[in-house]
C-alpha positions as a Markdown table, in Angstrom:
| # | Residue | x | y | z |
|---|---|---|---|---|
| 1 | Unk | 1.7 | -18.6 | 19.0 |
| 2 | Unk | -1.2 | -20.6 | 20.0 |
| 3 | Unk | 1.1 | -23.4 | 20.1 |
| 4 | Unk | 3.9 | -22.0 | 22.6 |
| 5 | Unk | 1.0 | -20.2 | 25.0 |
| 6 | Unk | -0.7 | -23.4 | 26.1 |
| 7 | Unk | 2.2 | -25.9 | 26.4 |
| 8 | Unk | 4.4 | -23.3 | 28.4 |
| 9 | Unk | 0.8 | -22.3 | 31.1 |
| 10 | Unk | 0.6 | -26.3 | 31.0 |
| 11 | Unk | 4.3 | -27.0 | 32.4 |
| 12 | Unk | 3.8 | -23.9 | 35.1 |
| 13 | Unk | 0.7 | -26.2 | 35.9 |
| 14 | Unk | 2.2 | -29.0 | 36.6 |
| 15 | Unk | 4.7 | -28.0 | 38.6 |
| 16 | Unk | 2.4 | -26.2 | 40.5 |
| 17 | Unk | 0.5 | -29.8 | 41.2 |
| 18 | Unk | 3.9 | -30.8 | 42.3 |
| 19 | Unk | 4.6 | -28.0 | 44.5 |
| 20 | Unk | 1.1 | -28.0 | 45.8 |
| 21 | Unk | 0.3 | -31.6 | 46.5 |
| 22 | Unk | 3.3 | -33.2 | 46.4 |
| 23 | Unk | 3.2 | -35.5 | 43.3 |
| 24 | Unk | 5.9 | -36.7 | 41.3 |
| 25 | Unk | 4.2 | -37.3 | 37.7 |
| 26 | Unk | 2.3 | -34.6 | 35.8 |
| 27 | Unk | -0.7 | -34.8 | 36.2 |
| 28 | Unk | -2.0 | -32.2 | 33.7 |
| 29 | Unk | -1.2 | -32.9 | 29.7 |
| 30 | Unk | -2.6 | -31.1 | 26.5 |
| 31 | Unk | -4.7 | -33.2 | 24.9 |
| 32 | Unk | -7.7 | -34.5 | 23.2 |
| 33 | Unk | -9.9 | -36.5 | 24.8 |
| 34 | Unk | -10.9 | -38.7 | 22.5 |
| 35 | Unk | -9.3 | -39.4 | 19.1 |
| 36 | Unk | -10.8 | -39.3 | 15.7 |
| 37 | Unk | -11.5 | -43.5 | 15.8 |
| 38 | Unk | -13.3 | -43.0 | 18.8 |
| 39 | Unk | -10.7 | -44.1 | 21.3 |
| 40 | Unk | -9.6 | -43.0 | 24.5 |
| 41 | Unk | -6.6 | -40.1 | 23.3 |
| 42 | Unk | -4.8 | -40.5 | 26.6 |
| 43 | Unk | -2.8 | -43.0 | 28.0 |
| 44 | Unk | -3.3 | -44.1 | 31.6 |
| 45 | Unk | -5.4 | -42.2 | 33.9 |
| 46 | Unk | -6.0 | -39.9 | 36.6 |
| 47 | Unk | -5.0 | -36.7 | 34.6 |
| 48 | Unk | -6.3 | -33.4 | 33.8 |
| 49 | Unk | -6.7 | -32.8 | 30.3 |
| 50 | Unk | -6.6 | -29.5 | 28.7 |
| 51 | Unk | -7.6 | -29.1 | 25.5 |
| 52 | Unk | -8.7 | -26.0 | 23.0 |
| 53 | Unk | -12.6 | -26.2 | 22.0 |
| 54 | Unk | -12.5 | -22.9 | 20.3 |
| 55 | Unk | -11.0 | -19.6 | 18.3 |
| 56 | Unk | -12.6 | -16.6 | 18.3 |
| 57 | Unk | -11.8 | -13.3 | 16.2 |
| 58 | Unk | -11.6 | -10.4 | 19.0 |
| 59 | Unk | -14.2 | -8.0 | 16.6 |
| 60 | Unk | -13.9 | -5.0 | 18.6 |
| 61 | Unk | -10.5 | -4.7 | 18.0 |
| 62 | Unk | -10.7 | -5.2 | 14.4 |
| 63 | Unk | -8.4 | -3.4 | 12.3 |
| 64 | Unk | -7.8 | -2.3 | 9.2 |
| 65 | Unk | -5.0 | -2.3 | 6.4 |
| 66 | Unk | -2.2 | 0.0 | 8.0 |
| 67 | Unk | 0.8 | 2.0 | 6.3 |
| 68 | Unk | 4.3 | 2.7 | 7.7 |
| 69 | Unk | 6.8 | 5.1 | 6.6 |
| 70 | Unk | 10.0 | 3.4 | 5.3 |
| 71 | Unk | 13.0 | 5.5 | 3.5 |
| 72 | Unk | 10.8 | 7.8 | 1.8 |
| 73 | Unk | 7.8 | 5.8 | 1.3 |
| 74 | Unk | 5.1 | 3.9 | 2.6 |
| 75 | Unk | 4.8 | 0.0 | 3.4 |
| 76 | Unk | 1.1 | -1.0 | 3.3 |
| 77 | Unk | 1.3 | -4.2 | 5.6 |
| 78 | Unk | -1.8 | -6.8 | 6.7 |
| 79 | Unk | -4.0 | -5.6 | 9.6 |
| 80 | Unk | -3.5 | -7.5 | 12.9 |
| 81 | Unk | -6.0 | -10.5 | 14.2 |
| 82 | Unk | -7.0 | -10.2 | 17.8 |
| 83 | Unk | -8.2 | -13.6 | 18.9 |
| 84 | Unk | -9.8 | -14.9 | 21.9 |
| 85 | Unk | -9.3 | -18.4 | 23.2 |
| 86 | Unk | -11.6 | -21.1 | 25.0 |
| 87 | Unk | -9.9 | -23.9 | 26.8 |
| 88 | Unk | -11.3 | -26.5 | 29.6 |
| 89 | Unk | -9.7 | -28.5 | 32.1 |
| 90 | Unk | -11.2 | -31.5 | 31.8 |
| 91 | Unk | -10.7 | -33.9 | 35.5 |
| 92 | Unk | -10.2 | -37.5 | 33.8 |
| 93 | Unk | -9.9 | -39.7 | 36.8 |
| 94 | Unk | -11.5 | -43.9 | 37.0 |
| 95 | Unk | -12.8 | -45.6 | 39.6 |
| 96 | Unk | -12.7 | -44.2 | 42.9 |
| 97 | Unk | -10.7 | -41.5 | 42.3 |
| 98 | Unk | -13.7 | -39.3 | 42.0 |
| 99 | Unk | -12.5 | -36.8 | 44.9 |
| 100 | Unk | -9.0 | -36.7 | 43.5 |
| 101 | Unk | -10.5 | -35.6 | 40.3 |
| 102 | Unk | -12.4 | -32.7 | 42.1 |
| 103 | Unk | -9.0 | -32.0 | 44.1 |
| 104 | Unk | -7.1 | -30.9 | 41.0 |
| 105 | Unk | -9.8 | -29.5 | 39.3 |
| 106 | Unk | -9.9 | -27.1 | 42.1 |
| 107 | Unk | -6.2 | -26.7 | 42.2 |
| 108 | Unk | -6.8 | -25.4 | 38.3 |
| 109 | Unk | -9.1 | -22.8 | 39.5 |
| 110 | Unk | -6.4 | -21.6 | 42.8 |
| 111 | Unk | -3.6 | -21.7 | 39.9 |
| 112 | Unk | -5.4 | -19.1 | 38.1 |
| 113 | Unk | -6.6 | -16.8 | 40.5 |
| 114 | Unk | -2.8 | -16.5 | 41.9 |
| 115 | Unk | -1.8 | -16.0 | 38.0 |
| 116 | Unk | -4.5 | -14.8 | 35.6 |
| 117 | Unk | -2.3 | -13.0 | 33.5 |
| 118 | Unk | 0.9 | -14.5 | 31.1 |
| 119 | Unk | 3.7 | -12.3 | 29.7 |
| 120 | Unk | 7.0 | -12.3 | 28.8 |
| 121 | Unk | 8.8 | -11.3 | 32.1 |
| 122 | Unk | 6.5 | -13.6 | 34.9 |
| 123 | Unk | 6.7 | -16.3 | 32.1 |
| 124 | Unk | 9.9 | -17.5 | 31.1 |
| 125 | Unk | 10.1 | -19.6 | 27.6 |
| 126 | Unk | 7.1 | -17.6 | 26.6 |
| 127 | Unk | 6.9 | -16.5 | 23.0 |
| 128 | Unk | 7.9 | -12.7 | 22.2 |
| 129 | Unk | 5.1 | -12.7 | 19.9 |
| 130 | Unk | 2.7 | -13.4 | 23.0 |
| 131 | Unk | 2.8 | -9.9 | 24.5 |
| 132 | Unk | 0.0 | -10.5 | 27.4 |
| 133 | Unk | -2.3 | -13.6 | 27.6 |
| 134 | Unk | -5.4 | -13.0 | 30.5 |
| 135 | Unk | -6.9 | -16.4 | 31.1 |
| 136 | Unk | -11.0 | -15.2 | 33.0 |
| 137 | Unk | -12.9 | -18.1 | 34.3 |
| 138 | Unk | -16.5 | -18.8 | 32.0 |
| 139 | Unk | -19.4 | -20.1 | 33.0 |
| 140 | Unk | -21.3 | -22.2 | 30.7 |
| 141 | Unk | -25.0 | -23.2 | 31.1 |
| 142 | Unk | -25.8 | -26.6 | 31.2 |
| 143 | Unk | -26.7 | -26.8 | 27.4 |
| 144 | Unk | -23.5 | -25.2 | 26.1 |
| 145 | Unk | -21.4 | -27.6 | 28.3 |
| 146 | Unk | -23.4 | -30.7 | 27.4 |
| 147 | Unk | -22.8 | -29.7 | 23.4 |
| 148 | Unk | -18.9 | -29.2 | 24.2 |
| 149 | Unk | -18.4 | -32.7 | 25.5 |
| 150 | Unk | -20.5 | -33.7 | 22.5 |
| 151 | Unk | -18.2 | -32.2 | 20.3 |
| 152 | Unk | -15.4 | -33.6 | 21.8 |
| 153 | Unk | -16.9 | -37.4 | 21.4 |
| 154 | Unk | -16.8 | -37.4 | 25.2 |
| 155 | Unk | -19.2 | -38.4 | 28.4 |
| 156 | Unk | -19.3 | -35.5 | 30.7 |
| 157 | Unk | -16.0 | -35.0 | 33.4 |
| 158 | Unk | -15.8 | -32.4 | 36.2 |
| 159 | Unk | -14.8 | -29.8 | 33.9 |
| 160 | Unk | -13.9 | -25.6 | 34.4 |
| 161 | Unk | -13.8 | -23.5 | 31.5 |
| 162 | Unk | -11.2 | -20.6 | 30.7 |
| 163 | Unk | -11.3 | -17.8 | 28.2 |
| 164 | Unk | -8.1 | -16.8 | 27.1 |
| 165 | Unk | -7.3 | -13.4 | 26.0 |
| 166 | Unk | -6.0 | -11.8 | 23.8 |
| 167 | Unk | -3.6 | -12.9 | 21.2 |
| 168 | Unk | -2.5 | -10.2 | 18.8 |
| 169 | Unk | -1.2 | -11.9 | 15.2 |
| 170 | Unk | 0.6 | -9.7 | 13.1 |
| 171 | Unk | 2.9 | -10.4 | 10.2 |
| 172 | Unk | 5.6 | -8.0 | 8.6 |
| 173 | Unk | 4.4 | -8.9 | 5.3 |
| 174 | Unk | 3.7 | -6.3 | 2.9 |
| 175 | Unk | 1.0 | -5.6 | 0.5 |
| 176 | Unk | 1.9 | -2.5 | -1.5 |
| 177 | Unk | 4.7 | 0.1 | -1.4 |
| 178 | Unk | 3.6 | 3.8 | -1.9 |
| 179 | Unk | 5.7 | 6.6 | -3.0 |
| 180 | Unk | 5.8 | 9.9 | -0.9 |
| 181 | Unk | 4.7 | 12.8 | -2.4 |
| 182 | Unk | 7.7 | 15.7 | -2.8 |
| 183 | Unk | 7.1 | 18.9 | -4.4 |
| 184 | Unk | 8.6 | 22.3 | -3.6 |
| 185 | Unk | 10.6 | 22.6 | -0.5 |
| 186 | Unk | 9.6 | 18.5 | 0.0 |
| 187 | Unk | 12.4 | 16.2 | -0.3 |
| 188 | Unk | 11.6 | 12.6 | 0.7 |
| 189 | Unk | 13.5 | 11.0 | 3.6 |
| 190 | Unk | 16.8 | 9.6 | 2.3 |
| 191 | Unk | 16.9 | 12.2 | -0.2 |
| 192 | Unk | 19.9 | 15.1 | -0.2 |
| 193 | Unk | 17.8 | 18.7 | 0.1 |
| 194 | Unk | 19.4 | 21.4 | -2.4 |
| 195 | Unk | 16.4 | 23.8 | -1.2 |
| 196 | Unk | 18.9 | 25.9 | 0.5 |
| 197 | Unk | 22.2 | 25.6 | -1.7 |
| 198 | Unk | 23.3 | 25.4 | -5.3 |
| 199 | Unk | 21.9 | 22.1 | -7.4 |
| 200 | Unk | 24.0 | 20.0 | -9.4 |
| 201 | Unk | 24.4 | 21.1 | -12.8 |
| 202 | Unk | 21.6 | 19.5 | -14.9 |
| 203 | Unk | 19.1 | 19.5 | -12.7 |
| 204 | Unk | 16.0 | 21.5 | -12.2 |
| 205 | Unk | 14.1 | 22.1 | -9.2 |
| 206 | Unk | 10.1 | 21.8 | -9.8 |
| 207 | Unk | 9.7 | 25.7 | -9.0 |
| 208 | Unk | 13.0 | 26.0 | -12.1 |
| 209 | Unk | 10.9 | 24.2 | -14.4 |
| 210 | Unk | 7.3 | 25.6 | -13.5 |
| 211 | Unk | 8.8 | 29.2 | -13.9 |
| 212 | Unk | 10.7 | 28.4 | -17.1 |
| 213 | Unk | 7.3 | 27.4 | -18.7 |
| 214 | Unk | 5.3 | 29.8 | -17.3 |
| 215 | Unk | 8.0 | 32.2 | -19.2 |
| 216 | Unk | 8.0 | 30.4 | -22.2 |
| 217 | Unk | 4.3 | 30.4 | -22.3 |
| 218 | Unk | 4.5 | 34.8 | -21.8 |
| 219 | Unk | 6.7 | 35.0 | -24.7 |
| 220 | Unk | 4.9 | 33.1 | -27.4 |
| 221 | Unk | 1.7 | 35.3 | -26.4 |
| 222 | Unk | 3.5 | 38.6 | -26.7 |
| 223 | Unk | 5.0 | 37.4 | -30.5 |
| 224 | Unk | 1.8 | 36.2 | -31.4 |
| 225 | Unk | -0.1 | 39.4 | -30.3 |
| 226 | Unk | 2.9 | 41.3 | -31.7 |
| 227 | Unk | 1.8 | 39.5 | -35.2 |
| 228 | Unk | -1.6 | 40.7 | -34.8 |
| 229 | Unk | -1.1 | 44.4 | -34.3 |
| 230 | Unk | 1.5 | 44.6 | -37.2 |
| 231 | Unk | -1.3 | 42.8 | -39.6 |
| 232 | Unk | -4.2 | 45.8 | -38.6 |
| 233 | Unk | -1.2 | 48.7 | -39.0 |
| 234 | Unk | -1.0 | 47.6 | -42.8 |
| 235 | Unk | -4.8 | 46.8 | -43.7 |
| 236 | Unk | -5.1 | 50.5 | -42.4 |
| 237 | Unk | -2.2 | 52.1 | -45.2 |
| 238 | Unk | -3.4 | 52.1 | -48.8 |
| 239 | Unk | -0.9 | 49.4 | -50.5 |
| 240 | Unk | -1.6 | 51.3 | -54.2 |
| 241 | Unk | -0.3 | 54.9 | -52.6 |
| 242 | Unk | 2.3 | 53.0 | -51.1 |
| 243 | Unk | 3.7 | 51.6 | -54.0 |
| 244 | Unk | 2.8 | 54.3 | -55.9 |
| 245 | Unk | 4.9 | 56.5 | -54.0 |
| 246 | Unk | 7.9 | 53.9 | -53.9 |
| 247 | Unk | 7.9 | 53.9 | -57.8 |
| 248 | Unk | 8.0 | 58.0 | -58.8 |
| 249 | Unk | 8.9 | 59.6 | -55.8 |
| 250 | Unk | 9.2 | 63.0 | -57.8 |
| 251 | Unk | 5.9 | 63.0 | -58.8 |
| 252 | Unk | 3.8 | 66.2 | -57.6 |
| 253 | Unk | 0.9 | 66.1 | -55.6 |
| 254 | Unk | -2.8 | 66.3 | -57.5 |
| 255 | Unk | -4.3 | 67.6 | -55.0 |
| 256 | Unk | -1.5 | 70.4 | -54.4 |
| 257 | Unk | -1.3 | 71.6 | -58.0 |
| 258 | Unk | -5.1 | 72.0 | -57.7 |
| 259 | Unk | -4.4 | 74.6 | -54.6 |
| 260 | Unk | -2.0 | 76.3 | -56.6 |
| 261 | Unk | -5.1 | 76.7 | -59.6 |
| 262 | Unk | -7.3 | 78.1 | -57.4 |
C-alpha cells in the first residue's frame, strides 16, 4: 500500500513541476538521502527528495477482532491497522542554486494545498486498497527537525514536512470459524426449513425429540409409582388368611359359629 501511495503522489508531482515551471526532467524522486555507507543516495543534483521518516499506528481508531456471517456461520477475521504517515520534501540543490531549491520547495507546498486529499477516482493508478490518503502540512520545532536530519545521516536542507493520513490495512485472513446457533424454529442460512412442512423420514426436529423424552420420562414415573402403591395394598392384607382361605375354602367361619353359640 505504502509502496503504491508515494510513488504514484510522486509522479503527479513531477508533472506538476513540469507543468508549473516548465522543466523537462523530474525533479522530485523517492529517495534516501544518504545510504547506509554514508554516501550521497542520489545521483546528480538539484532534486527534491522525498523520503518516509516515520509509521505511526492511528490508536484512536484501533479495532478489535471482528466476525462476519458466512453460510451459516461466522468468520472471525484480524482487526484492521489504521496508520498515519510522516514524509519530507527535502530541497537538495549545490552551489548556487540555493533559490531554485526554495522555488520547488514552495511548489511542494502549492501542489498540496490544490490537492490535499488522494483517492481512487482524482488519482488514477492508485491502489484499490488505498481508499482516501489526506496529506496536512506539520510543523516541527527546531529540535525535532534537527534529530530527523540526524537520523537520516544528513546536514540540514530546506525541508517541509507532511503527515499523511490514513491508511486502512486489512487482510481477509481468517482466525476461527464459529458455528451459528439453531434451535427451534432456527435454521442456519443455507439450510432447507421443514418448520412449516412435513420432515424427511428419519429425522427429528429438536422440539420431536425434547417432547419424546419428556414422555418417556412421565411414563417410567407413573410404572414406578404404580409399583409402589401395589407393594403397600399387600403389606396391608394378612398373607396367612389369604392363604388360608385359598387352601379350604369350605371351611366355616370361627367367629360365626361362636354367634350362632350365643
Amino acid at each position: 500500500m505504502i509502496h503504491n501511495l508515494l510513488p504514484v503522489v510522486c509522479s503527479e508531482l513531477n508533472d506538476y513541476f513540469k507543468s508549473r515551471y516548465g522543466v523537462r526532467e523530474d525533479r522530485l524522486v523517492l529517495s534516501n538521502l544518504i545510504n547506509q555507507d554514508g554516501s550521497v543516495a542520489l545521483e546528480g543534483s538539484n532534486k527534491v527528495v522525498c523520503s518516509l521518516v516515520n509509521v505511526e499506528e492511528e490508536t484512536t481508531l484501533k479495532a478489535t477482532a471482528g466476525t462476519t456471517s458466512l453460510g451459516g456461520t461466522f468468520i472471525k477475521s484480524s482487526p484492521d491497522i489504521y496508520v498515519n504517515l510522516t514524509v519530507i520534501f527535502s530541497s537538495y540543490f549545490v552551489g548556487r542554486n540555493y533559490v531554485e531549491a526554495l522555488k520547488f520547495l514552495s511548489g511542494v507546498i502549492y501542489f498540496f494545498q490544490g490537492k490535499p486529499v488522494f483517492t481512487n477516482d482524482n488519482t488514477p493508478g492508485l491502489s484499490d486498497n488505498v481508499e482516501k490518503a489526506v496529506f496536512d502540512l506539520t510543523s516541527l520545532s527546531f529540535h525535532d527537525l534537527s534529530a530527523v536530519f540526524q537520523m537520516m545521516g544528513s546536514k540540514y536542507l530546506p525541508s517541509v514536512v507532511y503527515r499523511t493520513r490514513m491508511l486502512t490495512f486489512a487482510t481477509d485472513n481468517m482466525e476461527d470459524t464459529i458455528p451459528s446457533i439453531s434451535g427451534i424454529g432456527i435454521a442456519p442460512e443455507g439450510d432447507e426449513d421443514f418448520s412449516s412442512g412435513p420432515q424427511p423420514a428419519g429425522r427429528q426436529s429438536a422440539a420431536e425429540k425434547a417432547f419424546n423424552s419428556e414422555r418417556q420420562r412421565v411414563a417410567e414415573a407413573e410404572e414406578k409409582e404404580k409399583l409402589l402403591t401395589d407393594d403397600a395394598e399387600e403389606i396391608e392384607n394378612d398373607p396367612f388368611d389369604r392363604s388360608r382361605s385359598q387352601a379350604n375354602p369350605s371351611a366355616p367361619d370361627k367367629n360365626n359359629d361362636n354367634k350362632d353359640k350365643e
